[in-house]
C-alpha positions as a LaTeX table, in Angstrom:
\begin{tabular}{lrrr}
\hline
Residue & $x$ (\AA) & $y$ (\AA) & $z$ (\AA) \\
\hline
Unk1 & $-52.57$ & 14.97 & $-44.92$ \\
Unk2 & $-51.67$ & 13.55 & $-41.35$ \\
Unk3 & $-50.59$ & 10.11 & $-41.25$ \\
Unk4 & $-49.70$ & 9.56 & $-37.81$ \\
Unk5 & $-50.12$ & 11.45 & $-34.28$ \\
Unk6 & $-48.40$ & 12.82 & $-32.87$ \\
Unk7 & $-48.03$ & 14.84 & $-35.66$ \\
Unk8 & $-44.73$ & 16.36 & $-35.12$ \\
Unk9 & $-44.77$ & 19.67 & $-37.81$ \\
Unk10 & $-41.17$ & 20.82 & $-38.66$ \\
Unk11 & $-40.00$ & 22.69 & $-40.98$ \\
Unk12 & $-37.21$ & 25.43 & $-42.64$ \\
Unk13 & $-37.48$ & 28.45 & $-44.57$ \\
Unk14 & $-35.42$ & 29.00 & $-48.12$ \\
Unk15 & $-35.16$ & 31.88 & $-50.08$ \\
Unk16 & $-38.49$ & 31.41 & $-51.35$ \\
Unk17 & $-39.95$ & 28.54 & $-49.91$ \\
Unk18 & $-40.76$ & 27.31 & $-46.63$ \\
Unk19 & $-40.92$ & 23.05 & $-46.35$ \\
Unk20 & $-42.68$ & 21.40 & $-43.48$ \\
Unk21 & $-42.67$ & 18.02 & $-42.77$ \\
Unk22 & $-45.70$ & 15.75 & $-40.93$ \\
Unk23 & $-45.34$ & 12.60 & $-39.17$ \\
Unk24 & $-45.67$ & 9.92 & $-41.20$ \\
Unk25 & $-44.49$ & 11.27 & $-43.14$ \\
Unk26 & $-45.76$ & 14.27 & $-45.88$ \\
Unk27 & $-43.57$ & 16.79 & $-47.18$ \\
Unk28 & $-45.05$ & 20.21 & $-47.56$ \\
Unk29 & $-43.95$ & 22.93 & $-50.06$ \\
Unk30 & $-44.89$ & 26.66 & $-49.89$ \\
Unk31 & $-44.69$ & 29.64 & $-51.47$ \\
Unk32 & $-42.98$ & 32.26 & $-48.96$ \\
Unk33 & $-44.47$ & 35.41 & $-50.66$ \\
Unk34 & $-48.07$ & 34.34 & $-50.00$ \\
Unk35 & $-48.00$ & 30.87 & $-47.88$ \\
Unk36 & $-49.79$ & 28.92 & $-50.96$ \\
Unk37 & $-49.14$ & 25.19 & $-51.33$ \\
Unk38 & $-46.81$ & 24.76 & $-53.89$ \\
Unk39 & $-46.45$ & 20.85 & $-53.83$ \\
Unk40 & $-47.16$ & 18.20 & $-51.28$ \\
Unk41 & $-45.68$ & 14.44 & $-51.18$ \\
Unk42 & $-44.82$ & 11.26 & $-49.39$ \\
Unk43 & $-41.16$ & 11.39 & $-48.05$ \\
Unk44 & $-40.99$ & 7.31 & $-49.00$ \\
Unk45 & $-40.55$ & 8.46 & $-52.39$ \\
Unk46 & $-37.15$ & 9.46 & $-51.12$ \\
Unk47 & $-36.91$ & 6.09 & $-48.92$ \\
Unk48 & $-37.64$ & 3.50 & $-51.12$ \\
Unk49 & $-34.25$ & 3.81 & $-52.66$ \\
Unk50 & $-32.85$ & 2.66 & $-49.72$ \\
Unk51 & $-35.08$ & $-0.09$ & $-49.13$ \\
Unk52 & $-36.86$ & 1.71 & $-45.80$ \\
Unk53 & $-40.15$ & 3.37 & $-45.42$ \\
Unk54 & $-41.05$ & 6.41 & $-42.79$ \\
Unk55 & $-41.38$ & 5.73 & $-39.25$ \\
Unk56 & $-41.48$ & 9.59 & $-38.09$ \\
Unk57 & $-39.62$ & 12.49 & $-36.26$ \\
Unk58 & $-38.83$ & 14.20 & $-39.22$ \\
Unk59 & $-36.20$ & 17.42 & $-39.34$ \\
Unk60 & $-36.12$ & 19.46 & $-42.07$ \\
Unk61 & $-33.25$ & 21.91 & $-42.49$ \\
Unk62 & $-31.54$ & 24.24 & $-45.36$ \\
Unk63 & $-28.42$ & 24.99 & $-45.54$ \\
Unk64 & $-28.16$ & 29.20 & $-45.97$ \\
Unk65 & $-24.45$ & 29.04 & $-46.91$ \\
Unk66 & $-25.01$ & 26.39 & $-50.10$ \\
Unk67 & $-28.72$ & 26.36 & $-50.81$ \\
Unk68 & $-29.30$ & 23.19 & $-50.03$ \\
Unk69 & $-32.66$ & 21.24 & $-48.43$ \\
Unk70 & $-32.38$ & 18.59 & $-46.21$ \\
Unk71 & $-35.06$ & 16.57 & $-45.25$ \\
Unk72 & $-34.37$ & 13.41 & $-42.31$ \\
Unk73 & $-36.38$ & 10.67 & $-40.30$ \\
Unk74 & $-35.67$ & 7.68 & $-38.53$ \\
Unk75 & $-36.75$ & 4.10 & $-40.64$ \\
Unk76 & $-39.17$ & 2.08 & $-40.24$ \\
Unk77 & $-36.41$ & $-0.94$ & $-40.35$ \\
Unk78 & $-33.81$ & $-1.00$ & $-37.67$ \\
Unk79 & $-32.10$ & 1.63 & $-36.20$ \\
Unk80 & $-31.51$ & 3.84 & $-39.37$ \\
Unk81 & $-31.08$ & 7.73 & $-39.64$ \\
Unk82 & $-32.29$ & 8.61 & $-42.91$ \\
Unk83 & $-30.87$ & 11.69 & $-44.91$ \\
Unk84 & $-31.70$ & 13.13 & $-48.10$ \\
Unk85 & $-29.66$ & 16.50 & $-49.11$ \\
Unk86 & $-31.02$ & 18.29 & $-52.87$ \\
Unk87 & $-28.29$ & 18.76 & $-55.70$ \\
Unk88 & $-29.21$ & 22.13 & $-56.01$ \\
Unk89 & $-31.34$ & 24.92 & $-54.04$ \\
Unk90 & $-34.78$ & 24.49 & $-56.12$ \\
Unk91 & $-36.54$ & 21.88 & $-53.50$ \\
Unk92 & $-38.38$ & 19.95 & $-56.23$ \\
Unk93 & $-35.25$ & 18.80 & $-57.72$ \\
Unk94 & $-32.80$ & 15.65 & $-57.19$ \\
Unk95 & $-31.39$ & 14.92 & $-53.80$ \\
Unk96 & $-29.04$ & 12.67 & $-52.80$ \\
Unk97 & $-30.13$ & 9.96 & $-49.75$ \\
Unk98 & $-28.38$ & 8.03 & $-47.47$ \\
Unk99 & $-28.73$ & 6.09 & $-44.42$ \\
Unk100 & $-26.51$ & 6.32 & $-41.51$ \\
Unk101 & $-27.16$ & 2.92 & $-38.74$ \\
Unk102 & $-26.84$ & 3.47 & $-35.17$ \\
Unk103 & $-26.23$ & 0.71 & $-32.63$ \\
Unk104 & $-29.73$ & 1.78 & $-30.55$ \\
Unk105 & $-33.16$ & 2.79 & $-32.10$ \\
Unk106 & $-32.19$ & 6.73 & $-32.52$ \\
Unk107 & $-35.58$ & 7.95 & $-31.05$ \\
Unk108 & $-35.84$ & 12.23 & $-30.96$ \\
Unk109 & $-33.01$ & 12.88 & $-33.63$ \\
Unk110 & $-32.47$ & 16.50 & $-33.58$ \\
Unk111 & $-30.33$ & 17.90 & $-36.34$ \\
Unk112 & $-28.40$ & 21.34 & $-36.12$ \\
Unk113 & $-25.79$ & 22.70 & $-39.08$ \\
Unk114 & $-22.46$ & 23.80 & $-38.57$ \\
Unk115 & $-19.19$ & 24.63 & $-40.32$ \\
Unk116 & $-17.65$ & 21.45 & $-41.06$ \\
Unk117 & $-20.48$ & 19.03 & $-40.07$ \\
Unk118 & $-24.20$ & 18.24 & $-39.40$ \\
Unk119 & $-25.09$ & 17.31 & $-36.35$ \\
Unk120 & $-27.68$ & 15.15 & $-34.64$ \\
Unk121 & $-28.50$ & 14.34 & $-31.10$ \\
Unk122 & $-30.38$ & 11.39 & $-30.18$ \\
Unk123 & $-32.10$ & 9.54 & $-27.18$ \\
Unk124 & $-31.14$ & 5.96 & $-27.23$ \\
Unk125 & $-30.26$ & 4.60 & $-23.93$ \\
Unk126 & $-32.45$ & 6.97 & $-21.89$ \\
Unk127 & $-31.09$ & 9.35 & $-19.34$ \\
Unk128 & $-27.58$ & 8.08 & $-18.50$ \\
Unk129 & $-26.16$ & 8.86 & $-21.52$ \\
Unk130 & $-26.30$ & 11.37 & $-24.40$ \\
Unk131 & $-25.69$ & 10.87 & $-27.79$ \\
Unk132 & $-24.48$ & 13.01 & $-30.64$ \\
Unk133 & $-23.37$ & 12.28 & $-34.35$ \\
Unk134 & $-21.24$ & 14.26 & $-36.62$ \\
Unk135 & $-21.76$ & 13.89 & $-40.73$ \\
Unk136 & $-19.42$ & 15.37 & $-42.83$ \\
Unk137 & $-20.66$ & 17.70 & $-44.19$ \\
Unk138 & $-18.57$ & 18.33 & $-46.97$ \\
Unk139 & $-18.90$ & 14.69 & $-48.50$ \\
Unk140 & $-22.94$ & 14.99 & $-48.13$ \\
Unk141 & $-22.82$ & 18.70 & $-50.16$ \\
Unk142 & $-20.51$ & 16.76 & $-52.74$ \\
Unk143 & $-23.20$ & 13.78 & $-52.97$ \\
Unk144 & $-20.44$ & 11.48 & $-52.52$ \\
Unk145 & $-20.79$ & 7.68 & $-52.32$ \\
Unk146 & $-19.68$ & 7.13 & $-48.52$ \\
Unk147 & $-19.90$ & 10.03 & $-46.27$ \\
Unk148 & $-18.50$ & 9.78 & $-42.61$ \\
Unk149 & $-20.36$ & 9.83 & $-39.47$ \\
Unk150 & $-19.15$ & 9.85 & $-36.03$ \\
Unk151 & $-20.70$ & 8.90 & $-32.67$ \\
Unk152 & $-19.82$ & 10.66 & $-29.38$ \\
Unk153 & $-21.01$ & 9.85 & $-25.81$ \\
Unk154 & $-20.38$ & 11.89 & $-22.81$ \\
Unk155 & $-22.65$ & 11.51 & $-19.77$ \\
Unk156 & $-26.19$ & 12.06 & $-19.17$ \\
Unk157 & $-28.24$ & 12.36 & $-15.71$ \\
Unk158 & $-30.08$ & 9.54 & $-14.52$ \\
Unk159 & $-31.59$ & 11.66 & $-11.67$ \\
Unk160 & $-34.46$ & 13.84 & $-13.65$ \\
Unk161 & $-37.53$ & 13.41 & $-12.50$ \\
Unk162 & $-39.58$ & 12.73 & $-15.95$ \\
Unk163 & $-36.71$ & 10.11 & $-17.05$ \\
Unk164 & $-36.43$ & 11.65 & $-20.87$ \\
Unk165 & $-33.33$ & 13.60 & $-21.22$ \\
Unk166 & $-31.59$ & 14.44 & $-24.35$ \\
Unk167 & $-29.36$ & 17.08 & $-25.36$ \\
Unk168 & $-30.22$ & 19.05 & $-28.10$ \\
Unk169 & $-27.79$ & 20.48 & $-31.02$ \\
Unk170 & $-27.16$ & 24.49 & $-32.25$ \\
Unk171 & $-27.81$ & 25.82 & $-35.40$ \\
Unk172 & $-26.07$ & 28.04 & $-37.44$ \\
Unk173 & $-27.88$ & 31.17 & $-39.07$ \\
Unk174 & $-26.64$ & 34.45 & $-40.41$ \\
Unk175 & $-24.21$ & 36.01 & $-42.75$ \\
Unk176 & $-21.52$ & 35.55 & $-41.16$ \\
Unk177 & $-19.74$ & 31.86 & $-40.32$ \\
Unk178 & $-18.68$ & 31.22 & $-36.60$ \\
Unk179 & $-15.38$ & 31.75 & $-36.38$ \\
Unk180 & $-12.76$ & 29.00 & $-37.73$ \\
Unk181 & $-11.65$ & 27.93 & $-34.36$ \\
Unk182 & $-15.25$ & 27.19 & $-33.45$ \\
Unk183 & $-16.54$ & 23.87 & $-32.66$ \\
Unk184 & $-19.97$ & 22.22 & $-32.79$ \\
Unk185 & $-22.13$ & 22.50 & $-30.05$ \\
Unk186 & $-24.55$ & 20.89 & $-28.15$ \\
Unk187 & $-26.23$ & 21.98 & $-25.06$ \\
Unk188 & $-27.88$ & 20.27 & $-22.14$ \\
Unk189 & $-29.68$ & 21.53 & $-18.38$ \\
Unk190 & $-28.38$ & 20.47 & $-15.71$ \\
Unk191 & $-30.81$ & 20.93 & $-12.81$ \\
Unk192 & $-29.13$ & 21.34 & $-9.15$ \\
Unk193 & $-32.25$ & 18.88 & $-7.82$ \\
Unk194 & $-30.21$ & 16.11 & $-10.22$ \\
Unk195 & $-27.09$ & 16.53 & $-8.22$ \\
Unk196 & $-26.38$ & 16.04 & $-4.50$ \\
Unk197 & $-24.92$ & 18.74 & $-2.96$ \\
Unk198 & $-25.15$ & 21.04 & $-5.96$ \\
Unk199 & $-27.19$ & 24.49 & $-5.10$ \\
Unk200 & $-26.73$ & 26.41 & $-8.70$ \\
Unk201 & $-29.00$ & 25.44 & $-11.77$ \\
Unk202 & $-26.73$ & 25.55 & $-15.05$ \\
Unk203 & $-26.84$ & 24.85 & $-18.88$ \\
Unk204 & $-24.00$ & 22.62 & $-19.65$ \\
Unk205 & $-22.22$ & 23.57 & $-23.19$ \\
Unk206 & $-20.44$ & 20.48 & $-25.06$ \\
Unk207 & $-18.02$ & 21.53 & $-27.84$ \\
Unk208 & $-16.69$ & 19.26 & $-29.94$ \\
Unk209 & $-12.95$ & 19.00 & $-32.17$ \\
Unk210 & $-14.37$ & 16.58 & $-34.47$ \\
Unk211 & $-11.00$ & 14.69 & $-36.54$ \\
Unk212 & $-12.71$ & 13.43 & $-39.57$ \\
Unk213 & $-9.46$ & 11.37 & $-40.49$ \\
Unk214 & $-8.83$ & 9.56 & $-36.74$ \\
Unk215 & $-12.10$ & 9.33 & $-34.73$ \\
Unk216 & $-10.12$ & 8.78 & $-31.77$ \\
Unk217 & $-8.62$ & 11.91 & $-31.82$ \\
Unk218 & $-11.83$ & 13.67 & $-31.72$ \\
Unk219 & $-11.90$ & 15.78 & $-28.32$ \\
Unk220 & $-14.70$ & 17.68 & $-26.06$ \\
Unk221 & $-15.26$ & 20.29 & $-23.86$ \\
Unk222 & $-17.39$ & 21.04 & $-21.22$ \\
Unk223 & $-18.54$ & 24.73 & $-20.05$ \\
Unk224 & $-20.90$ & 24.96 & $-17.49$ \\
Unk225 & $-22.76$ & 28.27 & $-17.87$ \\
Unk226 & $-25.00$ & 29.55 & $-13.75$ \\
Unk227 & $-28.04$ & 30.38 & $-15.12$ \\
Unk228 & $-31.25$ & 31.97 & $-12.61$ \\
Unk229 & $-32.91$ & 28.83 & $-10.56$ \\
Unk230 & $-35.17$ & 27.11 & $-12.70$ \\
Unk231 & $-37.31$ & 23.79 & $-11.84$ \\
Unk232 & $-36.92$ & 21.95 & $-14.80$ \\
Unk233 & $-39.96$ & 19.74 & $-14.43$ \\
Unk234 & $-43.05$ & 22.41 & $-13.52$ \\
Unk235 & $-46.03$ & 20.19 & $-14.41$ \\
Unk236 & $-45.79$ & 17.28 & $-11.61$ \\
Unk237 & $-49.38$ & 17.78 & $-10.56$ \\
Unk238 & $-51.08$ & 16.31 & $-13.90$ \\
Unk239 & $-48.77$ & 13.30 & $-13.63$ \\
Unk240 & $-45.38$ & 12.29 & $-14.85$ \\
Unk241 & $-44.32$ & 11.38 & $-18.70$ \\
Unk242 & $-46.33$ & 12.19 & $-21.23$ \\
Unk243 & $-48.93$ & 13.79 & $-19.41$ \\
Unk244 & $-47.74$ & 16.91 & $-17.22$ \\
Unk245 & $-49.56$ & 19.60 & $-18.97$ \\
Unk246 & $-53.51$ & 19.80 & $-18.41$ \\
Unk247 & $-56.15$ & 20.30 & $-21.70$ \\
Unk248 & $-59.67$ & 21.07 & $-21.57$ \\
Unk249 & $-61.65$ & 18.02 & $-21.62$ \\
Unk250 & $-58.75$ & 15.32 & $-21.43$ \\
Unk251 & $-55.50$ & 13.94 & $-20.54$ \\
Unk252 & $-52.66$ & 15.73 & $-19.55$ \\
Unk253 & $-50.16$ & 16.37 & $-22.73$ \\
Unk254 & $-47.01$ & 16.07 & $-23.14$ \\
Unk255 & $-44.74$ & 19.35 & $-22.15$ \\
Unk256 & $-41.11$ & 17.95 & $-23.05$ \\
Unk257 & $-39.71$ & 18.97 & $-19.66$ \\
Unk258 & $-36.22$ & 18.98 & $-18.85$ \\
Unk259 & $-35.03$ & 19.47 & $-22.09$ \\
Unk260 & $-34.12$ & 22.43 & $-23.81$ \\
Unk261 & $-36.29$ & 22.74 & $-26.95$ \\
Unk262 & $-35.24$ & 22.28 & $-30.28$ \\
Unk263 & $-33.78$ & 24.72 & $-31.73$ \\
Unk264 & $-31.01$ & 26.36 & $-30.05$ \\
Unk265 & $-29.75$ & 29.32 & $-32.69$ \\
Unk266 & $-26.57$ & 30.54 & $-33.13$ \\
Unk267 & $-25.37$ & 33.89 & $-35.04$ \\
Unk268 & $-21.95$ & 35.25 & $-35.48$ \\
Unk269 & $-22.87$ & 39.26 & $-35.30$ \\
Unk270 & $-18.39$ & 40.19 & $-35.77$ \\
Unk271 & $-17.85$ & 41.88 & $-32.63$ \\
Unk272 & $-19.87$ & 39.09 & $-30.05$ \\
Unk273 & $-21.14$ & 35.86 & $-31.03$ \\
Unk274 & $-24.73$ & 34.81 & $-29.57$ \\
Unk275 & $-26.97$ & 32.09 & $-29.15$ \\
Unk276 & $-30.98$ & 31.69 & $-28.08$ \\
Unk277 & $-32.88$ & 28.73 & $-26.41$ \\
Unk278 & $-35.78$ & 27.85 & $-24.45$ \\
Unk279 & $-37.02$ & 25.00 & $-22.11$ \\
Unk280 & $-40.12$ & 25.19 & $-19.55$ \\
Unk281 & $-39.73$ & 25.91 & $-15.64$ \\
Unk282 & $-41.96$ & 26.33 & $-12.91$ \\
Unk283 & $-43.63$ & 29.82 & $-13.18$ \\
Unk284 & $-43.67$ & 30.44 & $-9.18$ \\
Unk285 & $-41.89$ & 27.34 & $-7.78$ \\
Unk286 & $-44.12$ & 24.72 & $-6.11$ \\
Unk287 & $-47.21$ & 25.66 & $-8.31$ \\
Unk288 & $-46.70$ & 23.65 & $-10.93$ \\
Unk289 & $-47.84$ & 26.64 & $-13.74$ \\
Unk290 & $-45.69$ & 25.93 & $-17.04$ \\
Unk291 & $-44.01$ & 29.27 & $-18.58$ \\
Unk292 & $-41.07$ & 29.41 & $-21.27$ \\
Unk293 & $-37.76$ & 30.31 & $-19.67$ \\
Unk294 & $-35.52$ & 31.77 & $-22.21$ \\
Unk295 & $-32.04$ & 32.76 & $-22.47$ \\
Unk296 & $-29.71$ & 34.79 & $-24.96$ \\
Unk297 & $-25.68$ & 33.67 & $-24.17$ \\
Unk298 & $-23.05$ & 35.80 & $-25.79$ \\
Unk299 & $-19.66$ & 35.22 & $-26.49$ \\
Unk300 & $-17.27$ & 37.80 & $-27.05$ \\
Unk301 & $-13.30$ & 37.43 & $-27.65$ \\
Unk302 & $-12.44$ & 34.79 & $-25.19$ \\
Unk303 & $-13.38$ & 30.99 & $-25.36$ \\
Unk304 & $-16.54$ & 31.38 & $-22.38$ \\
Unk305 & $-20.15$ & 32.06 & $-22.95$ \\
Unk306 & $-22.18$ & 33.60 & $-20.15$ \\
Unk307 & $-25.86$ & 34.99 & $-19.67$ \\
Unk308 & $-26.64$ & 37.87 & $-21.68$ \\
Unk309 & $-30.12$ & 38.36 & $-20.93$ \\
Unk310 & $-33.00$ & 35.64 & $-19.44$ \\
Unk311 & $-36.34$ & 35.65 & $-18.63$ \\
Unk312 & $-39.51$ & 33.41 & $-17.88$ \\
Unk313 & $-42.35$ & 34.16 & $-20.18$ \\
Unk314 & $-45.24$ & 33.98 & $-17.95$ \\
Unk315 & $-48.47$ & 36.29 & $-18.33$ \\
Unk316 & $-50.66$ & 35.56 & $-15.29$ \\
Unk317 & $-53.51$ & 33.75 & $-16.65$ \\
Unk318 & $-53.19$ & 30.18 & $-15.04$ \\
Unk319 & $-52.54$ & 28.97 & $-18.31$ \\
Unk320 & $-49.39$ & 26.61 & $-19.38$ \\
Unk321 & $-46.95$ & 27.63 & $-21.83$ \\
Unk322 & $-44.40$ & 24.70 & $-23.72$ \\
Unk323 & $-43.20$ & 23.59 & $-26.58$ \\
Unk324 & $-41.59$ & 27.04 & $-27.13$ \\
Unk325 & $-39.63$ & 27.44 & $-30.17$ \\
Unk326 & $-37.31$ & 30.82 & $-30.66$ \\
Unk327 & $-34.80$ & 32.21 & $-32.76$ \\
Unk328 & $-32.96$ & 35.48 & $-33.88$ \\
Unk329 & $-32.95$ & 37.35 & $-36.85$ \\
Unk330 & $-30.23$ & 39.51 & $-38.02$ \\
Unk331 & $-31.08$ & 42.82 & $-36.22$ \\
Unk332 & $-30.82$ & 41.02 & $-33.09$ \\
Unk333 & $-34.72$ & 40.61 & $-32.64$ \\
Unk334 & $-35.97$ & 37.99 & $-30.81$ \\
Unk335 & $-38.80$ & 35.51 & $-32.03$ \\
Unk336 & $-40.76$ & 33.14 & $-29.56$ \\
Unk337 & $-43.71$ & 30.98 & $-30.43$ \\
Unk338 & $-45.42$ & 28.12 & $-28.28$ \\
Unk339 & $-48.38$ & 26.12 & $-27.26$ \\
Unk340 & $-50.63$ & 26.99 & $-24.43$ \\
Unk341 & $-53.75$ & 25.48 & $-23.07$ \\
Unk342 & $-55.08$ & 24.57 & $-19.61$ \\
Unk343 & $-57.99$ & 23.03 & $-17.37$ \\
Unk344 & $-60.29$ & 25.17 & $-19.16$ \\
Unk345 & $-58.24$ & 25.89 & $-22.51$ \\
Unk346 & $-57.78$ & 23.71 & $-26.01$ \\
Unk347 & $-54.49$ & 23.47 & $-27.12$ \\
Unk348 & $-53.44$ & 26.71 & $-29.35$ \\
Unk349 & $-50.68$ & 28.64 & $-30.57$ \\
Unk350 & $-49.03$ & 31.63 & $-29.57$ \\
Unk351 & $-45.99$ & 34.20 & $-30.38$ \\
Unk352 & $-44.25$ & 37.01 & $-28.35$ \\
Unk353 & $-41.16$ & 38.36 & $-28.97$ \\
Unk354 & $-38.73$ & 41.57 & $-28.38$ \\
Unk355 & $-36.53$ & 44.48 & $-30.24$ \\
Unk356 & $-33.14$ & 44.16 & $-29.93$ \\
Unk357 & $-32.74$ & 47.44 & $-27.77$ \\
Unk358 & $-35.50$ & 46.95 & $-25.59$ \\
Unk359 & $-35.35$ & 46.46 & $-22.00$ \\
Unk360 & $-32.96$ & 43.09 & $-21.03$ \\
Unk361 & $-34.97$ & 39.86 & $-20.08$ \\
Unk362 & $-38.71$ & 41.08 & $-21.22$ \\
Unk363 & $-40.42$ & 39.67 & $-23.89$ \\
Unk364 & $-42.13$ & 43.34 & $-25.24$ \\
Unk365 & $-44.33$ & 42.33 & $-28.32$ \\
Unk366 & $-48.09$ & 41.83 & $-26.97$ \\
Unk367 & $-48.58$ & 37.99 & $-27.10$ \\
Unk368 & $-50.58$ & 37.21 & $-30.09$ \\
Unk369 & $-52.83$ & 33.98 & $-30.66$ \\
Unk370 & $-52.05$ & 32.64 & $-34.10$ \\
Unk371 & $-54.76$ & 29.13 & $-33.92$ \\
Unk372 & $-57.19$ & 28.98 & $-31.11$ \\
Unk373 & $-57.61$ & 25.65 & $-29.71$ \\
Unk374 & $-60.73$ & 24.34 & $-30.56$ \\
Unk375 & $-60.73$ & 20.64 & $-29.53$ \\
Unk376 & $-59.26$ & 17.82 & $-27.10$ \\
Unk377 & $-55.88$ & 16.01 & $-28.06$ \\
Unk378 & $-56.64$ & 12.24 & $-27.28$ \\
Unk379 & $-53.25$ & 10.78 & $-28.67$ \\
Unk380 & $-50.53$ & 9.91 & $-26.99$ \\
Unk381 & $-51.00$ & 12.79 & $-24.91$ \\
Unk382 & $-49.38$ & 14.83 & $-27.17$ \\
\hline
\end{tabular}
């Protein structure tokens, strides 16, 4: 039941279910063991509480380490973050809501977990600034009354070329916690074309002491991380915006360029820690050919991350690939799923993916379609 395009699906597995979410906006609820629908409603049954109804971008999240679902929008009223966390770890249960105001509307909230916190990124001022909020996390597990929430800006880039650039938050996932000395994180790109003089493309890592008693005293910093050339924005020749990526029999779509998609995934494996993203680039530069450039960082004892293992997921078909999302499971696998289509494609869905002793920076796992495209996407281009 799709109330709005685009339709923005999100969702987060449990222990035995999986929820998804639907612009505007319908909660899904399914049975892991055999994908059956289990329940379906309207998240304004949450809202209306509050006095707000949906307005879209939803996030759903569970916490591993409490059992807890989360399920978030943006209001249909002002500029309201809206957050509803369950009192216990069966989803159809009581949850707690709450809504957190933000001085801008908080378009393309992206929420990550981590130790002490929750944490959202938002585009609110476009490219000159990012924005990131910290909720404590402890007061929202505890359902309490007033929970803290604290804004940080640092710097954006008000040189990209498609003029939408966000920063995007990491997730937590695995049995083990990141260490205690380990802060929140959220990562950005940081193209050299942005920057005059600059010759060496990079993923800029934000880290964050957050001081939950004296905001003031809340601290950052800044590790930029030389990553292979990329070109951040591969899609020029369908237009600019909304439409860079070409469809069969319609508008260009929407690609998300220049950001790195949501979510970036973190694990603590003991002996390294590691984290996986993606983001399009330019397959061959200058043909304008989207593939999914992905990249593993590792952290060891010291306090730097560097490049593990990278690699552009590109099969040479003429056909685009965006909207990647990827993630890593315990044994160090590595997941990646993402839309293709082209001039002569529909819009589909697609995985690949690779063992964790194969060869560095190959995706080995045949590409697989999961849903053919079988018709034009006329909305918003996305």
């Amino acid at each position: 039941n799709v109330g709005r395009a685009p339709h923005d699906p999100t969702g987060d597995v449990g222990k035995s279910f999986y929820m998804q979410a639907i612009n505007a906006t319908r909660i899904g609820l399914f049975n892991k063991s055999d994908g059956s629908l289990v329940t379906n409603f309207a998240a304004n049954t949450l809202w209306n509480s509050l006095g707000f109804t949906s307005a879209g971008d939803p996030i759903i999240l569970y916490d591993q380490e409490f059992k807890r679902w989360i399920i978030t929008e943006f209001a249909n009223q002002g500029n309201n973050l809206m957050v509803a966390i369950s009192d216990t770890e069966d989803p159809m249960g009581e949850y707690n809501v709450y809504n957190f105001t933000t001085p801008n509307f908080p378009d393309y909230p992206k929420y990550s977990i981590w130790t002490d916190s929750y944490t959202v990124t938002t585009n609110e001022q476009g490219p000159r600034n990012l924005h990131s909020y910290f909720i404590n996390r402890e007061q929202l597990l505890m359902g309490a009354e007033t929970v803290v929430i604290q804004r940080v800006e640092v710097p954006g880039n008000s040189n990209t070329e498609a003029g939408f650039f966000v920063s995007t938050p990491v997730d937590w996932s695995g049995r083990l916690a990141p260490p205690q000395e380990r802060n929140p994180m959220f990562l950005s790109l940081n193209d050299a074309s942005w920057n005059v003089g600059e010759t060496e493309d990079k993923v800029e890592i934000f880290s964050f002491d957050v001081n939950w008693d004296n905001p003031d005293s809340t601290t950052m910093t800044r590790q930029s991380v030389v990553v292979s050339p990329y070109d951040s924005y591969p899609c020029s020749a369908e237009g600019v915006g909304f439409s860079c990526i070409p469809q069969r029999g319609g508008n260009g779509l929407d690609g998300i360029p220049e950001v790195i998609m949501n979510q970036i995934h973190y694990r603590n494996f003991g002996t390294y820690e590691t984290m996986v993203m993606n983001f399009i680039t330019d397959v061959t530069d200058g043909e304008d050919i989207s593939g999914i450039r992905w990249i593993e960082m590792r952290r060891t004892t010291d306090d730097e991350w560097s490049v593990y293992q990278e690699g552009t997921f590109a099969p040479a078909d003429n056909l685009h690939r965006y909207m990647g999302s990827i993630a890593m499971d315990g044994a160090g696998n590595i997941g990646l799923a993402y839309n293709v289509s082209g001039v002569d494609d529909y819009t589909g869905i697609r995985f690949t993916g690779r063992r964790a002793n194969d060869e560095l920076g190959q995706m080995t796992v045949e590409e697989f379609e999961v849903v053919a495209g079988e018709s034009t996407i006329n909305s918003f281009g996305r």
